[in-house]
C-alpha positions as MATLAB code, in Angstrom:
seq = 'XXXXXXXXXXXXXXXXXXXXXXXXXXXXXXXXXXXXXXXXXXXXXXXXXXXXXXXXXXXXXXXXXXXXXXXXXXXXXXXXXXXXXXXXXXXXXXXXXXXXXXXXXXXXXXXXXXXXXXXXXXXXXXXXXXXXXXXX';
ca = [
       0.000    0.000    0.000;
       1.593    3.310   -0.951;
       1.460    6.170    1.665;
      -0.334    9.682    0.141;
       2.398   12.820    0.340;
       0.652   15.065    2.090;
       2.404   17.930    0.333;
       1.759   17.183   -2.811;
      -2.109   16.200   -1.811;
      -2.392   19.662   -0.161;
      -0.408   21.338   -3.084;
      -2.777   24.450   -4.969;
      -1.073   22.912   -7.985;
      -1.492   19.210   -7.930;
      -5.236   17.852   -8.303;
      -5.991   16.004   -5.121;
      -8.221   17.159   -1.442;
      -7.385   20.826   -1.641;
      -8.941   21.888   -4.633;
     -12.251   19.805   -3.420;
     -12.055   21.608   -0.189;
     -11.662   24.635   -1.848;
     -14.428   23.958   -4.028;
     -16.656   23.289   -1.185;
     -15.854   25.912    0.854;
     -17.132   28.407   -1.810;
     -19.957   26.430   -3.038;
     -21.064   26.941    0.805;
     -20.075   30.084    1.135;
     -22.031   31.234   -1.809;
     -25.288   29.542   -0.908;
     -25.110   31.184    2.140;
     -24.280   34.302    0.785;
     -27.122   33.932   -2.041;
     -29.839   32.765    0.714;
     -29.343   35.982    2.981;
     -29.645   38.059    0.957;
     -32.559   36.733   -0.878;
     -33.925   36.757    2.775;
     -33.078   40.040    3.611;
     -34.113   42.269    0.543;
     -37.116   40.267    0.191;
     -40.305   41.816    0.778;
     -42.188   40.343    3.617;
     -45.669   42.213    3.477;
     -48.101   40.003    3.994;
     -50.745   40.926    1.838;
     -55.211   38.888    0.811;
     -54.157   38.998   -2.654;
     -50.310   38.122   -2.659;
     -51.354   34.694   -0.495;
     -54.404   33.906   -3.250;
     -53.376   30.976   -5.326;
     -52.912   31.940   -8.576;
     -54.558   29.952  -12.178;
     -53.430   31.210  -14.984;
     -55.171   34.785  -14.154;
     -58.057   33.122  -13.277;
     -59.304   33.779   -9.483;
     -59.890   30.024   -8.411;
     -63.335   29.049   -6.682;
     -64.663   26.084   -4.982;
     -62.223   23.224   -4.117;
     -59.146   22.134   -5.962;
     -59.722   18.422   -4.867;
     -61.098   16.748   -7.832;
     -61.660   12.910   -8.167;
     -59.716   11.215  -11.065;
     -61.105    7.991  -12.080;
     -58.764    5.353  -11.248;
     -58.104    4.080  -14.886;
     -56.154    7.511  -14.806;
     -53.972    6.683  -12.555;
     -53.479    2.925  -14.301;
     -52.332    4.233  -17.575;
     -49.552    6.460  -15.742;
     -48.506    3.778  -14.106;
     -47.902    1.466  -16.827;
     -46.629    4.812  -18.703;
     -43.797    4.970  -16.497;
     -43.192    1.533  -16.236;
     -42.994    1.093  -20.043;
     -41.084    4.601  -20.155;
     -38.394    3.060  -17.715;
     -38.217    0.103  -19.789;
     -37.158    2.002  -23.174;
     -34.234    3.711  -21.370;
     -32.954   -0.171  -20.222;
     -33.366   -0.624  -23.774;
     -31.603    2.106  -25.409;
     -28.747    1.815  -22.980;
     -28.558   -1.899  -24.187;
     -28.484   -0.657  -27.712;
     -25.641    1.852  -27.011;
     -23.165   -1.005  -26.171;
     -24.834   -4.288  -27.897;
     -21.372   -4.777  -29.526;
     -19.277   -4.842  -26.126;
     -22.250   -7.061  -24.297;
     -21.870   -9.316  -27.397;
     -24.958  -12.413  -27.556;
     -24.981  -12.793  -23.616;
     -26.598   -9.196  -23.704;
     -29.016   -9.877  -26.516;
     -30.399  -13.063  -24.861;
     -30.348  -10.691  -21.805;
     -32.855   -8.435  -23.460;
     -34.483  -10.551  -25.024;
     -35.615  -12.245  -22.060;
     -36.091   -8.005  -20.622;
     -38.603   -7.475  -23.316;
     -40.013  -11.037  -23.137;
     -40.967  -10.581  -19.103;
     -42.601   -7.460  -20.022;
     -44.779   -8.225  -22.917;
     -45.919  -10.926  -20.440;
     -46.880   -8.156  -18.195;
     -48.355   -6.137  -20.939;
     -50.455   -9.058  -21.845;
     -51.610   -9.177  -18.682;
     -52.798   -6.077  -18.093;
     -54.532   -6.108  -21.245;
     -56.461   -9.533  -20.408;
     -56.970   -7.882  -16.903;
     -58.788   -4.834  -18.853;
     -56.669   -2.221  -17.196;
     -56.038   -0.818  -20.594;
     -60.045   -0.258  -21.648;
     -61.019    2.450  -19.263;
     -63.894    3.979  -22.166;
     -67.137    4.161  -21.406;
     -68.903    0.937  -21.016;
     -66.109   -1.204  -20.500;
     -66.265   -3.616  -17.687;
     -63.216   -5.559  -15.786;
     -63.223   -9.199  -15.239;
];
């Protein structure tokens, strides 16, 4: 195991612990800077119409709770689970050479899990959420 120099790991002109300290420092020092003085020249009048949410220049009314159907919620959810499964897949893409047929059978079995799950959810009906359509 070979001992750091601490002279050339503190050295201003050799990349080691001092520059990231440095770095730090005034990254800190900066926020802190930044955040009292956004503090202190703020206004802080409290004023009916500042605290009114505001909609697009409309002046809201009633309650902003609203009921989504759950279907909604159901395609976002297999939105983002499909979504996630195109960046696997492009990131295979980018280095199907290197991964070589170990990473196509890889992905193949990927893609092959998750059309099972896609078939799934459509047999389950979770993808028909018209009108009229009823769930088993």
């Amino acid at each position: 195991m070979q001992a750091i120099d601490p002279t050339i790991a503190f050295s201003p002109w050799a990349p080691g612990v001092f520059g990231l300290c440095v770095f730090a420092a005034m990254v800190a020092i900066i926020t802190m800077v930044l955040l009292f003085l956004s503090s202190w020249l703020g206004l802080k009048k409290a004023h009916p119409e500042k605290q009114r949410a505001y909609e697009s220049g409309i002046i809201p009314t009633g309650s902003a709770r609203l009921r989504y159907p759950v279907p909604f919620y159901l395609v976002a959810i297999f939105f983002l689970i499909f979504d996630v499964e195109g960046a696997f897949i492009f990131s295979w893409a980018v280095s199907a050479r290197e991964l070589g047929w170990s990473g196509w059978l890889q992905i193949s079995f990927f893609i092959f899990v998750l059309l099972l799950g896609l078939v799934y959810i459509w047999k389950k009906g979770g993808l028909a959420w018209g009108p009229g359509t009823h769930r088993r």
